[in-house]
N, CA and C atoms as a LAMMPS dump frame, in Angstrom:
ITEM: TIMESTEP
0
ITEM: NUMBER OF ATOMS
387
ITEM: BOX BOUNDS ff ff ff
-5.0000000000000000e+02 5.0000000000000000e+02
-5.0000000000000000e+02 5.0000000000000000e+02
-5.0000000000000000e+02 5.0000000000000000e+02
ITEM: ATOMS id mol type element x y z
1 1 1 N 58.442 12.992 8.222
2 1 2 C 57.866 11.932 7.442
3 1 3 C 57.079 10.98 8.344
4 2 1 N 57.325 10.818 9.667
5 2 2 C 56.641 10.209 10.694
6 2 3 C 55.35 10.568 10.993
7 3 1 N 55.182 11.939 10.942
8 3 2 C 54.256 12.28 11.674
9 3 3 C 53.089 12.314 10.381
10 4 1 N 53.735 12.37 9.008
11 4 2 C 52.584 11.99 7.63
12 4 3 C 52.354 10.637 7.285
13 5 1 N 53.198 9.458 8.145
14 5 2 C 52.802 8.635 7.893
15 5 3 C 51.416 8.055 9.194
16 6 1 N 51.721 8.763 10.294
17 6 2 C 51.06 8.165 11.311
18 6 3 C 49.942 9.376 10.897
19 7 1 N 49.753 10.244 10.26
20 7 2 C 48.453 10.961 9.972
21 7 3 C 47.83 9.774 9.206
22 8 1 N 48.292 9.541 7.93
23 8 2 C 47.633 8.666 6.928
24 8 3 C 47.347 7.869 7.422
25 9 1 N 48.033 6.862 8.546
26 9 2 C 47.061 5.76 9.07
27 9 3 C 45.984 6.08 9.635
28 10 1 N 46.017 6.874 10.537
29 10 2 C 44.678 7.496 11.004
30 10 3 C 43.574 7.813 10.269
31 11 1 N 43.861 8.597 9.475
32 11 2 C 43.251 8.953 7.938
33 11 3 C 42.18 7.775 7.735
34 12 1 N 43.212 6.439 6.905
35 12 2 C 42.76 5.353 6.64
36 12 3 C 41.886 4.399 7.72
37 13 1 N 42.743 5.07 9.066
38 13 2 C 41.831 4.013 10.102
39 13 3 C 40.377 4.68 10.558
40 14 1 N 39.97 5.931 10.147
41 14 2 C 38.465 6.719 10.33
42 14 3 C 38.091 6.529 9.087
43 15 1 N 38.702 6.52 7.902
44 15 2 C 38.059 6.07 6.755
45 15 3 C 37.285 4.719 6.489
46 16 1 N 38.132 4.187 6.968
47 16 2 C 38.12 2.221 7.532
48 16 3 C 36.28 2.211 8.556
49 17 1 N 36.521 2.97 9.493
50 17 2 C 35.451 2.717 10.453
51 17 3 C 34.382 3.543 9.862
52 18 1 N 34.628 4.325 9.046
53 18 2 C 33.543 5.265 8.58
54 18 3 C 32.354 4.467 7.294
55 19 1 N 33.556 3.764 6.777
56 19 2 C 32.61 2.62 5.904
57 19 3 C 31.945 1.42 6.056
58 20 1 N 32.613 1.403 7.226
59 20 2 C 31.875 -0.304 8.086
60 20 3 C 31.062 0.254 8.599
61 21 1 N 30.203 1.569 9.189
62 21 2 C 29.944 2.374 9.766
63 21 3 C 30.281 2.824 11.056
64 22 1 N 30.868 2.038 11.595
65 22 2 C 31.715 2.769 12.956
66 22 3 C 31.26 2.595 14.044
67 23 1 N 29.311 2.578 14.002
68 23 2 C 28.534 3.038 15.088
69 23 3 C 28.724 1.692 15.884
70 24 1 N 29.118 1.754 17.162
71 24 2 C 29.023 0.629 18.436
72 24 3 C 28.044 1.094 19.034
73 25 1 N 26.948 1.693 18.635
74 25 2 C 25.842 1.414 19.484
75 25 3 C 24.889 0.476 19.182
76 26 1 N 24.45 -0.462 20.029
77 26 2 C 23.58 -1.581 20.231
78 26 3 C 21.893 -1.5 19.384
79 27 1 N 21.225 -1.986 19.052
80 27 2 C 19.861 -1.921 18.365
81 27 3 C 19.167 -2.183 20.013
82 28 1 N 18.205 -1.154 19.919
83 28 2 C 17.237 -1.597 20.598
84 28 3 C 16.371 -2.817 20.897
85 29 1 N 16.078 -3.802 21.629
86 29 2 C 15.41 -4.822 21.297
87 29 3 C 13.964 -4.625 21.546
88 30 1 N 13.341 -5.242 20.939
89 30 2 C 11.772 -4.989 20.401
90 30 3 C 10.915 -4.846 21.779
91 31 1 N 10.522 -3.715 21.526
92 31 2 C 9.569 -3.347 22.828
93 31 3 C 8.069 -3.597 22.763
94 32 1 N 7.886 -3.788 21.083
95 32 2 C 6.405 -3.929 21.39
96 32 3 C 5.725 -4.729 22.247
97 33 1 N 4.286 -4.354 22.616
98 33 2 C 3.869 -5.178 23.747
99 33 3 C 2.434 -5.826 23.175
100 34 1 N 2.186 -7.028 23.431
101 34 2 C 1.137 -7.946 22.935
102 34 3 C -0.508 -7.336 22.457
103 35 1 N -0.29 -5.809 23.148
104 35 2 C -1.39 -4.817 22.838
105 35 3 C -1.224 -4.305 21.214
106 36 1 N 0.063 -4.091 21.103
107 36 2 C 0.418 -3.177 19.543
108 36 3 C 0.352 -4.661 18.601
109 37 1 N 0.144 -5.493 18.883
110 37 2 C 0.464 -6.771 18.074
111 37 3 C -1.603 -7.165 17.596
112 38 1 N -2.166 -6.863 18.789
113 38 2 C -3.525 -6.778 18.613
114 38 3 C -4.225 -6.321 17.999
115 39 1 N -3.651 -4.77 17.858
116 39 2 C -3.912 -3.614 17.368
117 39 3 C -3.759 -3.994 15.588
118 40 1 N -2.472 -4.605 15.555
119 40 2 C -2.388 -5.017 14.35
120 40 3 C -3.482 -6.089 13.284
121 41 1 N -3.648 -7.074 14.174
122 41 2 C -4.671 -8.086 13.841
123 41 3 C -5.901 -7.578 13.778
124 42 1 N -6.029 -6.442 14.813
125 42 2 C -7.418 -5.754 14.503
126 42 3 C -7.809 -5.154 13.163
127 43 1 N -6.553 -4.298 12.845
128 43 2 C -6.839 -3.713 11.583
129 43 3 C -7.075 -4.721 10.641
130 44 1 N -6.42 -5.946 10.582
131 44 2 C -6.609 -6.761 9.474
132 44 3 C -8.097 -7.595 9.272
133 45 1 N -8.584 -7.728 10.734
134 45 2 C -9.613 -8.235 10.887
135 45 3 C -10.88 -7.204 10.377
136 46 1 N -10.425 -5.458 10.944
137 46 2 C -11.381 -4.428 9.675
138 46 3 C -11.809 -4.701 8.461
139 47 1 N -10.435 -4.754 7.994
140 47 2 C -10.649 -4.792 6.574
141 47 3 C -11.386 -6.083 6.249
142 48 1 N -11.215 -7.415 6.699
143 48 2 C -12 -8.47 6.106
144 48 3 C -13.352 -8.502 6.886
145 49 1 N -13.879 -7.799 7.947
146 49 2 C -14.803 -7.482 8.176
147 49 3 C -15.917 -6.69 7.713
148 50 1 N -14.916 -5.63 6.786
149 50 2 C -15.598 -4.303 6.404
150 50 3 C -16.535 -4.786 4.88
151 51 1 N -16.043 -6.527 4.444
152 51 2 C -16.476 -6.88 3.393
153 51 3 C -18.299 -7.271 3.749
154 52 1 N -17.938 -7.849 5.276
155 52 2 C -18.959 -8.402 5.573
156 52 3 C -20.144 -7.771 5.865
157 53 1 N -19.508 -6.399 6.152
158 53 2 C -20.468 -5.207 7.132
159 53 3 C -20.839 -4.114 5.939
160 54 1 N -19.811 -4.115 5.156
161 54 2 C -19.931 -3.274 4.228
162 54 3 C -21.235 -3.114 3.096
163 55 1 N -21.253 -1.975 2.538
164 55 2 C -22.655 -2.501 1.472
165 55 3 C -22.289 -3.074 0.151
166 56 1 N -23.259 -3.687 0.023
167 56 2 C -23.801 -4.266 -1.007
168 56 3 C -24.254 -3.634 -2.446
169 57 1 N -23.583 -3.498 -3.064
170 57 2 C -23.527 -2.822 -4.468
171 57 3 C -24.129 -3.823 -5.519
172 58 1 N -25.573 -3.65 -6.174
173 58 2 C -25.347 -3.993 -7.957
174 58 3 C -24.937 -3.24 -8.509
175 59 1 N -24.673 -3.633 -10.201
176 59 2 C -23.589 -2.961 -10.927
177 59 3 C -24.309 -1.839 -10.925
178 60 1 N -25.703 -1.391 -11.344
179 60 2 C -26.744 -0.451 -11.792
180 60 3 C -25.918 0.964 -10.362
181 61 1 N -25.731 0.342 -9.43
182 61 2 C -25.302 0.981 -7.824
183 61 3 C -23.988 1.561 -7.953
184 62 1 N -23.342 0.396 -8.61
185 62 2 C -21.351 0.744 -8.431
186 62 3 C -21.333 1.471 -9.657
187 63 1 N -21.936 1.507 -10.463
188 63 2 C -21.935 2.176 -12.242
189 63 3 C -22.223 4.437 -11.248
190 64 1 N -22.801 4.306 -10.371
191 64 2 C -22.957 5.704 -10.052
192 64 3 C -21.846 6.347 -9.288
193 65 1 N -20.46 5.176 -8.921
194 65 2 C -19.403 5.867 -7.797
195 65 3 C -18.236 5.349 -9.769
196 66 1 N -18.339 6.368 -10.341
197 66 2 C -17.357 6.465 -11.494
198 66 3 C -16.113 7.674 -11.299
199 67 1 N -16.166 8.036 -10.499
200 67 2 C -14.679 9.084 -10.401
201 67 3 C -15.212 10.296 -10.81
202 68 1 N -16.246 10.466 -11.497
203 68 2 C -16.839 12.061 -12.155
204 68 3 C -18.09 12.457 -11.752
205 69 1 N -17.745 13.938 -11.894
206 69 2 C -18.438 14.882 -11.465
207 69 3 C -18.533 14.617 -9.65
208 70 1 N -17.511 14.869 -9.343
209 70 2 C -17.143 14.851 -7.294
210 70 3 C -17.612 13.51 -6.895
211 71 1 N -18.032 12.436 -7.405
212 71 2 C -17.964 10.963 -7.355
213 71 3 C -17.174 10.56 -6.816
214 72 1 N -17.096 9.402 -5.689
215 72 2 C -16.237 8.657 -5.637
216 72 3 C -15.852 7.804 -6.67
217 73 1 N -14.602 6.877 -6.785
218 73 2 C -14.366 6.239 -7.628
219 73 3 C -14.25 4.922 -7
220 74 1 N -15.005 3.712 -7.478
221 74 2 C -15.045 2.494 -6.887
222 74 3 C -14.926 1.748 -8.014
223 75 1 N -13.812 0.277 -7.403
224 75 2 C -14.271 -0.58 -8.63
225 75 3 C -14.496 -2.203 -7.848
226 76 1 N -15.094 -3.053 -8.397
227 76 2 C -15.268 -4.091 -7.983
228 76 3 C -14.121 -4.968 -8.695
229 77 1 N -13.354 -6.372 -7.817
230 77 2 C -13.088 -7.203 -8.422
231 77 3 C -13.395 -8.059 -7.618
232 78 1 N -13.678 -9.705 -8.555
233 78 2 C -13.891 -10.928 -7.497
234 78 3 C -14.892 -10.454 -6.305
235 79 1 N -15.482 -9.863 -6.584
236 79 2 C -17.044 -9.66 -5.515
237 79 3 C -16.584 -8.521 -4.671
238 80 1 N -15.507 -8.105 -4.756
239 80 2 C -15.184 -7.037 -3.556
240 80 3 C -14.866 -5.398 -4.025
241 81 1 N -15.156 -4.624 -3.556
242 81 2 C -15.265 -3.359 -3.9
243 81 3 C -14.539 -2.646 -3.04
244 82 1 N -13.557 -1.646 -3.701
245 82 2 C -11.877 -1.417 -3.507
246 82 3 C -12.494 0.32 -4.006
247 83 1 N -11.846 1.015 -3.339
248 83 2 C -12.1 2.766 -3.229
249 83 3 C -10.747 2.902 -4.197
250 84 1 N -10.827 3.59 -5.179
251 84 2 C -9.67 3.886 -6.173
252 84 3 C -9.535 5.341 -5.799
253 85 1 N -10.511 6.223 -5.045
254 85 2 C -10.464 7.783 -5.024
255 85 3 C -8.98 8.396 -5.191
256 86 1 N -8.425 8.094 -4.322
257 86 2 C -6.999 8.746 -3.912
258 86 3 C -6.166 8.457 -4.735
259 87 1 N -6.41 7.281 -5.799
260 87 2 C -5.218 6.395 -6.546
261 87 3 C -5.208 7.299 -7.696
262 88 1 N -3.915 7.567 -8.034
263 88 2 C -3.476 9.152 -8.952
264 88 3 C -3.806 8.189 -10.583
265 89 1 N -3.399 7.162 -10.047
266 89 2 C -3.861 6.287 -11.796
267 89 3 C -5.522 6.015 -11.946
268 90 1 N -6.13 6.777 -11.462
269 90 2 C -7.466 6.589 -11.19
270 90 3 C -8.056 7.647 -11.489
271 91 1 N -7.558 9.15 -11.849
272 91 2 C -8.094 10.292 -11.726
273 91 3 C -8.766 10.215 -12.844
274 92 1 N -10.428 10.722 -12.033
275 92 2 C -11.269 11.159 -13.073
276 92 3 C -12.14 9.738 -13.731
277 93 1 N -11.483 8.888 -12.538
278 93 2 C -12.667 7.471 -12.653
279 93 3 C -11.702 6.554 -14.008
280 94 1 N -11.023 7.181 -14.844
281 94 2 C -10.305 6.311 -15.662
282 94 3 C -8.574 5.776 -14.975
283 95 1 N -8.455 4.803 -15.823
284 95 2 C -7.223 3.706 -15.449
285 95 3 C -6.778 3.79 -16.806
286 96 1 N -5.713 3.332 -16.895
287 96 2 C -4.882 2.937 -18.353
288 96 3 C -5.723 1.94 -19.643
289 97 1 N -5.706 2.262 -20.114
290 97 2 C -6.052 1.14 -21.406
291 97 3 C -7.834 1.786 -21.589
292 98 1 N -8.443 2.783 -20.43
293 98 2 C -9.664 3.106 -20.84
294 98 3 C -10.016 2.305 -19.994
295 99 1 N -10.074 1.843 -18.549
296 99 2 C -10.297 0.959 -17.802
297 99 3 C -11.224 1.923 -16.691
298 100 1 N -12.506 1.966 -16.397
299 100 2 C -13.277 2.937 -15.911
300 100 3 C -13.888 2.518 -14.603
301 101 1 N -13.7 3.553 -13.564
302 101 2 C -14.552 3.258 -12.449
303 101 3 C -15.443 2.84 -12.621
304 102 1 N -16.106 2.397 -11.211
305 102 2 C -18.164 1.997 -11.243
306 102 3 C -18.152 0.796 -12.009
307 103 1 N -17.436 0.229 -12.22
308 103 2 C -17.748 -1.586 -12.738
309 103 3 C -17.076 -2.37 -12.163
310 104 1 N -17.406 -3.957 -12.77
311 104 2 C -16.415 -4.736 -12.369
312 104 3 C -15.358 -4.889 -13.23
313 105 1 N -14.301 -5.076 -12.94
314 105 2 C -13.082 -5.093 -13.217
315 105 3 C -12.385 -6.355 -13.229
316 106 1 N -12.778 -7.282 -12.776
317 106 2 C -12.108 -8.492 -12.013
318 106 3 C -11.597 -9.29 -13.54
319 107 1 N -12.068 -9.028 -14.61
320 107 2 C -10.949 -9.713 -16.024
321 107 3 C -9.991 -8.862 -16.413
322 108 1 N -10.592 -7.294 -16.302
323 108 2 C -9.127 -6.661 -16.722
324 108 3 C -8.052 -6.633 -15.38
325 109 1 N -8.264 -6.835 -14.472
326 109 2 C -7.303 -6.619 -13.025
327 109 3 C -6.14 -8.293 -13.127
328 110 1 N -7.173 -8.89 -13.423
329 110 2 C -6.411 -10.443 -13.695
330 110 3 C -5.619 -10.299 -14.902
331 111 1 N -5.844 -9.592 -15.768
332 111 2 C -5.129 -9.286 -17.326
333 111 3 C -4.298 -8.504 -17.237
334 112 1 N -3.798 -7.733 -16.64
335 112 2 C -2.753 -6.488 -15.963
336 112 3 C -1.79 -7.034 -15.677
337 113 1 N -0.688 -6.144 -16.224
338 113 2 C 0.932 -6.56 -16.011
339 113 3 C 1.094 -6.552 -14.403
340 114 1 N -0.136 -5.704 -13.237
341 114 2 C 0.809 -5.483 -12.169
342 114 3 C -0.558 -6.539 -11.256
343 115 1 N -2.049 -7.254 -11.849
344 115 2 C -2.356 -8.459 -11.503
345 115 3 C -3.408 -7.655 -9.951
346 116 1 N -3.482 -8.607 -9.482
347 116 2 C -4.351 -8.06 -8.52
348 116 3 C -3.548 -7.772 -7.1
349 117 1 N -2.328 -7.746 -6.972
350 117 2 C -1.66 -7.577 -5.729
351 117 3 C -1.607 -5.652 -5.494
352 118 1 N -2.228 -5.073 -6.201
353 118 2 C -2.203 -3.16 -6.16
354 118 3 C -3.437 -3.331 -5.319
355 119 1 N -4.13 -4.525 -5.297
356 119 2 C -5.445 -3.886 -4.337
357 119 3 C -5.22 -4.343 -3.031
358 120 1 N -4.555 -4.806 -2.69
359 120 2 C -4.298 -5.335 -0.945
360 120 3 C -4.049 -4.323 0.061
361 121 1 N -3.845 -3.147 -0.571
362 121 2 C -3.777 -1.94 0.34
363 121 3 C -5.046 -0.414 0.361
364 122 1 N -5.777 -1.038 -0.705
365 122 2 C -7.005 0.029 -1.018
366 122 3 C -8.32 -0.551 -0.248
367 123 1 N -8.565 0.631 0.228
368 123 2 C -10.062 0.803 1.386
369 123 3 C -11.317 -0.492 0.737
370 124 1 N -11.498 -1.011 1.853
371 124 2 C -12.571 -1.882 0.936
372 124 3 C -14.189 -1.34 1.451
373 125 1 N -14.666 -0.861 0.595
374 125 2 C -16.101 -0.196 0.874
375 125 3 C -17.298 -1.443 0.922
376 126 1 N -16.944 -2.222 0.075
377 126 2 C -18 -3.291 0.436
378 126 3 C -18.119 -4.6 -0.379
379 127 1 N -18.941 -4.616 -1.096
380 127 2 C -19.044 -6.356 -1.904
381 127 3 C -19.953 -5.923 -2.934
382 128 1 N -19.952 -6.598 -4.343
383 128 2 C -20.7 -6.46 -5.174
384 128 3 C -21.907 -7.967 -5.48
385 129 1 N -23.252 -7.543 -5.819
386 129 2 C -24.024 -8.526 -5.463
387 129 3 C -23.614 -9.199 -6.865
């Protein structure tokens, strides 16, 4: 009976450490170096650069990148022009509600349950005049 009770503690005491997770090994402390931190700001500085450098679209211009026929799919909001190509809710130049590449968008994007925070991560091709 000794030797099932000193199993079960054991039992309980790897069960015990197995849920706290157990691991005593240390976290690495942050190695990045003031270069990868640059690197970072750079990219961000792309993208708000790429508005500046980027082209210049009228609608007559952005009305020809509609998602169809091997088109890219572009849409403008608030003056800026956002690549929808890759975006699976985008296929074929349409969006939900009948919401269509190659225009501006910037009242239905503001009218949307999910608002304009879906575009902070899509390619910015350029600016609309």
């Amino acid at each position: 009976m000794k030797k099932f009770n000193g199993l079960l503690v054991l039992s309980m005491t790897a069960f015990v450490l197995a849920a706290c997770g157990g691991d005593t090994t240390t976290e690495e402390p942050d190695t990045s170096t003031s270069e990868e931190s640059t690197e970072e700001n750079t990219t961000e500085e792309t993208d708000a650069s790429a508005v500046e450098e980027g082209q210049v679209f009228t609608l007559e211009e952005l009305s020809e990148y509609n998602g169809q026929d091997g088109n890219p799919a572009y849409v403008a909001v608030d003056g800026v022009v956002y690549d929808v190509s890759d975006i699976g809710a985008w296929e074929g130049g349409e969006h939900f509600g009948g919401v269509m590449a190659g225009a501006d968008n910037s009242e239905k994007i503001s009218a949307s349950p999910h608002g304009s925070s879906v575009l902070e991560n899509l390619p910015i091709v350029g600016t609309l005049e």
